[in-house]
N, C-alpha and C positions, 0 to 999 in steps of 0.2 A: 418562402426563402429556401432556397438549395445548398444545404452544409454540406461540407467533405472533410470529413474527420480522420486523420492519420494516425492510426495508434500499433504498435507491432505487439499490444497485448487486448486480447476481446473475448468474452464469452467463447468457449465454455472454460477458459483458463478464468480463476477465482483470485487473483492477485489485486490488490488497490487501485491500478489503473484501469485494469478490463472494470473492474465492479464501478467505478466511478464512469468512465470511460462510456457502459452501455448504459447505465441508469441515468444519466442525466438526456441518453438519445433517446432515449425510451420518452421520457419526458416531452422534449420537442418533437417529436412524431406528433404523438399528443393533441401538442399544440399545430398541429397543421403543417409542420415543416418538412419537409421532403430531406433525408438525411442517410448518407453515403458514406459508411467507414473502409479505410482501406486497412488488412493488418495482415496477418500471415495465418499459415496453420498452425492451433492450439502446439502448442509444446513446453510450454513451462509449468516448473522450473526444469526438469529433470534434462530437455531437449529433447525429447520423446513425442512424434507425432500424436495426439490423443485418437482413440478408436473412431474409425467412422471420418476421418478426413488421410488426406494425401498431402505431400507437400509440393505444388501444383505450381506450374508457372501464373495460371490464372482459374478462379473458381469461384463463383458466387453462390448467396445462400439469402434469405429473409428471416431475422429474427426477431419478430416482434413489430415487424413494422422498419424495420432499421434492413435498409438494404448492404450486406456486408461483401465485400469485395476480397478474395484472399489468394494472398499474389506468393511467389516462391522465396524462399528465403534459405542463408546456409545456416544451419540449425545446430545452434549448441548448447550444451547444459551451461544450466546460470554458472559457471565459473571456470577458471583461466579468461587472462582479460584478451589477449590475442583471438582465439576465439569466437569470444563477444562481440568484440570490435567485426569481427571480418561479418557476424550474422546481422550487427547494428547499421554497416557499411549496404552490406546485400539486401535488406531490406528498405532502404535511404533509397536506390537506384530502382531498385522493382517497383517501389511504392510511387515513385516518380513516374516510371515510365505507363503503369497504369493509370494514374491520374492526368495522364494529358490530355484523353481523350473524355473527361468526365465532366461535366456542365455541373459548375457551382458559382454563389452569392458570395461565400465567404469558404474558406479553408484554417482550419485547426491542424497543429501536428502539437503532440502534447510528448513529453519526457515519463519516464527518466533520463534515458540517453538523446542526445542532442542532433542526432543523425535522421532522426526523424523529424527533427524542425527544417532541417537543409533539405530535406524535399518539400515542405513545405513551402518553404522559402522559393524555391528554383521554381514550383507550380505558380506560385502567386506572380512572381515577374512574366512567364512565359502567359499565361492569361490573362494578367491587368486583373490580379483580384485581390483584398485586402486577406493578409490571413495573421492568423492569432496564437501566440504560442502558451502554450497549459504551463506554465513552471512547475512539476512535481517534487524535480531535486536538483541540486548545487552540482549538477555533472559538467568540470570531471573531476571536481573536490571531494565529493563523494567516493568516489574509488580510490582517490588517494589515500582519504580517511582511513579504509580500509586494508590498505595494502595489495592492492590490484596493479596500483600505480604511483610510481615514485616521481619525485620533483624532478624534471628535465625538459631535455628540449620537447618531448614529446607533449610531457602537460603544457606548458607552454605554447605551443601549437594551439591546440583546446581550448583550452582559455582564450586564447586569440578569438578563434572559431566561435566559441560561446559568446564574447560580449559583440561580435560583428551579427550573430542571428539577435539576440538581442535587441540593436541598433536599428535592424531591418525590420521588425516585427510593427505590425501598425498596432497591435495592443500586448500587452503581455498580461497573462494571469495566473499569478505565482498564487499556489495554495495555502501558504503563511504569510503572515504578517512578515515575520524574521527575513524572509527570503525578500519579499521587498525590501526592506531596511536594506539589504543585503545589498540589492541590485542599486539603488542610490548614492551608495559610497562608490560602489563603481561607476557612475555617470551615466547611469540612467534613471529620465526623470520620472518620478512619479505620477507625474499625468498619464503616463500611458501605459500604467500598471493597475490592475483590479484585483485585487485577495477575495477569492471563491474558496474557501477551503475547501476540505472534505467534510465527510456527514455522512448520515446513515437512511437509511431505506427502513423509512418506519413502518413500514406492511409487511416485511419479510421478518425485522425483527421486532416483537415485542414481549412483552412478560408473558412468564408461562412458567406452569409448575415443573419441578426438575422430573426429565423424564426416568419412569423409574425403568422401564424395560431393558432401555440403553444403561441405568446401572447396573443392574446385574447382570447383562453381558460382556459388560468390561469388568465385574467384581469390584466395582467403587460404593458400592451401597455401606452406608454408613462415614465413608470418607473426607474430608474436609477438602475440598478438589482445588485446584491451582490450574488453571487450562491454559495452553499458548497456543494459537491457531492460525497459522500461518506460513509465512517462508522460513524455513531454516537456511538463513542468509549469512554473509561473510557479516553484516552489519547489527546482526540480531542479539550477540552477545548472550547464543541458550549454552554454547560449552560452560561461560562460568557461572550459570544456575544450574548446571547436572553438576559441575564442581562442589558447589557451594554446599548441593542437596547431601555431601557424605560427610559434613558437618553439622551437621542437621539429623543426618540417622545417627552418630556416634556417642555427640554431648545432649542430643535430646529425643533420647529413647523413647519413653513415653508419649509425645506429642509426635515425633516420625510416625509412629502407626497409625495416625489417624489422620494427618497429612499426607496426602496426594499431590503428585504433578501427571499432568499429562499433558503430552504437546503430542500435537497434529500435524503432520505437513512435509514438504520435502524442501531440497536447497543443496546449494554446496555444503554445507556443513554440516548438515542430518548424521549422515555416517560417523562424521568427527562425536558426533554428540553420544551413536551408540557405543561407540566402541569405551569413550569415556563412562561411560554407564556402567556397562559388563567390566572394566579394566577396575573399577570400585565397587562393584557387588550390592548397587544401589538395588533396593527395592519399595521403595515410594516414587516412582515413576515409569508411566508407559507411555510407549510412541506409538502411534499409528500412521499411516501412510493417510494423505492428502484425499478428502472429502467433497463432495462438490456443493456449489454454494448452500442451496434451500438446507442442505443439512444440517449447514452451522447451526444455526436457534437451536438446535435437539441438543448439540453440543455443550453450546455454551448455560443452555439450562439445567445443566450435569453441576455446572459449576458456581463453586462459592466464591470467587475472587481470579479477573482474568487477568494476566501477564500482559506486558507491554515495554519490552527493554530494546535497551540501542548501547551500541559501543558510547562510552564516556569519551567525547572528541566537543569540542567546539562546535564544528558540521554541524553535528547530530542536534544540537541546540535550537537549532532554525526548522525542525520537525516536527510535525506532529502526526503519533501512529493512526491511522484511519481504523485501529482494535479498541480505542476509547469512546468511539461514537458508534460502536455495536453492540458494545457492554452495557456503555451507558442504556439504548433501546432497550435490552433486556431488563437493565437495573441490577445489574449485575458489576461492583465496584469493579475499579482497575487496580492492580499492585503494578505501579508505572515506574521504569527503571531509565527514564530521559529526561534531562534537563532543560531548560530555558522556556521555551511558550509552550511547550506539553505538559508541563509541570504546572505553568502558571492557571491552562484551563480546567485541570483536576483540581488544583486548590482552590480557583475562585467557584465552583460549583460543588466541591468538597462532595464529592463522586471517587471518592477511594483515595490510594495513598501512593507517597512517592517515595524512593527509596534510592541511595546517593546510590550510579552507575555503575556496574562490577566493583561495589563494596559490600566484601563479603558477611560483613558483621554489622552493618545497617539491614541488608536483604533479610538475613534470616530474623531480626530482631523486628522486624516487619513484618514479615510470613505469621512469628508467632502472636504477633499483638493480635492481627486478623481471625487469626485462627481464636485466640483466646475471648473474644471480643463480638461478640454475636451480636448485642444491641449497636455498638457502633456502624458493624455493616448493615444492619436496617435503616439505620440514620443515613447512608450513603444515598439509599434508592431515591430520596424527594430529591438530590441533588444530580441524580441520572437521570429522574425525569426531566429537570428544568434542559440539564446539558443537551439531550434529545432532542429537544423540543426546538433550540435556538442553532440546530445542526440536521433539522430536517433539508436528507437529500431533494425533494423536492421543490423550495422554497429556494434552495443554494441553485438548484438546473435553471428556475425559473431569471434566478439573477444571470445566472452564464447568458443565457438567452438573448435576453434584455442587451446585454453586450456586443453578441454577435451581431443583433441587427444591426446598432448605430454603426458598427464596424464596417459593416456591408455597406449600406449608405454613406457612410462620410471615409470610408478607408481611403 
């Protein structure tokens, strides 16, 4: 079978969808299937061409088997939404006009933004080919959420736009359960909905002792670590955990020194996080700048307890972070800061702990139980293995798969 997979994030960018995005192709290679993604030059988050690529009207490469296609796009950092929109826009057209000329079975255009299903969409009519859209998020509720975008004619538009690719789609496969429920009350039916969540890549991560070389080059040796690893995003809610953290050095002198944060990564909001940092004279937290993937495991085996927050929204309910099934791999609890089905799979696997959403006097009253509570976090790991185990990314690629074919045949 001949896949064409649409995605405007891929290797070597390290975000939820490239990592989902290549590992489950990597997977159907594998498996015998001839497999063609179309996406842009690396640039996120920052909008930054990554070294060793241009940003090309057209340019191909092979990784791993995965034949990648990387078409021109107008490139902007993750935030202001005008700008997104016009790089979301420019990439929907490129990605199209590239794919006309490409022989496939089936076509995927997978989200977050939905301008990449509308090529999709436009490919499958112009070739008479079934194609399938990835649900990853609620866009363009999700920006709303945030404040990217307010309620008007505009989201209205979008929403339009969304439940019509929707309607069109011969399969949909939303990544949560929530998001289906979600899509049902809107009028669409469940039959032609499949929940694939996310999951983890049990080869890349697994247990391993905490590396010590990497502590003492960041001076965390001896530390109680807290790690965030990832987008510092409008939606990640880390301004009010540097917040949080100078009520934490003030009324808990003693236990601050031996508690660590460190977050990794970049975003629109990185900068908002330093300057909050230095503007309070924090000294239980370091930033580093963005790591590429195989390094995480060094990382996260630094750490005693990894982070996992979302803005406290409704939205953000229908979520679940894809940094729970790489902790869990490690066995390394979550300190998880989401409600509704992300909450629900930490407690039913009792794999760490949750803590009510920018509530400032739940989080730290959480930080310290962790901290103080060394046998409990050992009781975590049997339940990070089980989580693991029922979220290997291989088993989840192998179901996508299975989907794709019938799709192809009966789309």
């Amino acid at each position: 079978m001949k896949i064409l997979f649409i995605s405007d994030n891929f290797p070597p960018e390290v975000n939820a969808p490239a990592t989902r995005t290549f590992e489950h192709c990597v997977e159907w290679v594998k498996a015998g299937h001839a497999v063609t993604v179309l996406t842009s030059a690396p640039n996120f988050p920052l909008g930054k061409v990554y070294k060793g690529y241009k940003n090309r009207l057209y340019q191909t490469e092979n990784i791993e088997g995965i034949r990648v296609i990387r078409v021109w796009t107008y490139i902007a950092e993750n935030k202001g939404f005008i700008k997104r929109i016009l790089d979301y826009l420019s990439f929907s057209f490129t990605s199209f006009c590239a794919g006309l000329k490409l022989e496939c079975d089936v076509i995927v255009a997978t989200s977050p933004q939905f301008f990449t299903a509308l090529s999709g969409y436009f490919l499958a009519v112009l070739k008479r080919r079934p194609w399938v859209f990835e649900l990853r998020d609620l866009w363009p509720d999700s920006i709303k959420t945030v404040g990217a975008l307010k309620d008007g004619l505009l989201f209205r538009l979008l929403e339009r736009l969304e439940i019509f690719l929707y309607k069109k789609a011969d399969l949909i496969i939303p990544v949560t359960e929530a998001f289906k429920r979600n899509l049902v009350t809107r009028g669409i039916t469940p039959q032609k909905q499949v929940v694939i969540t996310n999951g983890c890549n049990l080869e890349l991560f697994q247990p391993k002792p905490k590396n010590q070389q990497l502590l003492n080059k960041l001076g965390l040796e001896g530390k109680f670590v807290f790690s965030y690893i990832g987008t510092h995003g409008m939606a990640h809610s880390l301004e009010f955990i540097v917040a949080a953290l100078e009520d934490l050095e003030n009324n808990y002198k003693k236990n601050a020194t031996a508690i660590h944060f460190l977050f990794i990564g970049a975003g629109a909001r990185k900068q908002a996080c330093l300057d909050l940092a230095r503007s309070k004279n924090l000294h239980n937290i370091t930033f580093l700048d963005p790591i590429p993937k195989e390094e995480v495991p060094a990382y996260i085996s630094i750490s005693d307890v990894c982070l996992a927050p979302l803005l406290r929204t409704e939205t953000f309910k229908t979520v679940i972070p894809s940094k729970i099934f790489e902790a869990a791999a490690m066995h390394k609890p979550v300190l998880l800061g989401v409600e509704g089905q992300a909450k629900e799979i930490v407690d039913k696997y009792q794999s760490g702990m949750c803590y009510i959403p920018e509530n400032k006097n739940d989080f730290i009253e959480k930080v310290l139980y962790m901290y103080h509570n060394p046998k409990k976090l050992e009781g975590f790991k049997e339940g990070c293995q089980n989580l693991a185990r029922d979220y290997d990314r291989k088993r989840l690629a192998e179901q996508m798969l299975v989907c794709l074919i019938k799709t192809s045949v009966c789309g």
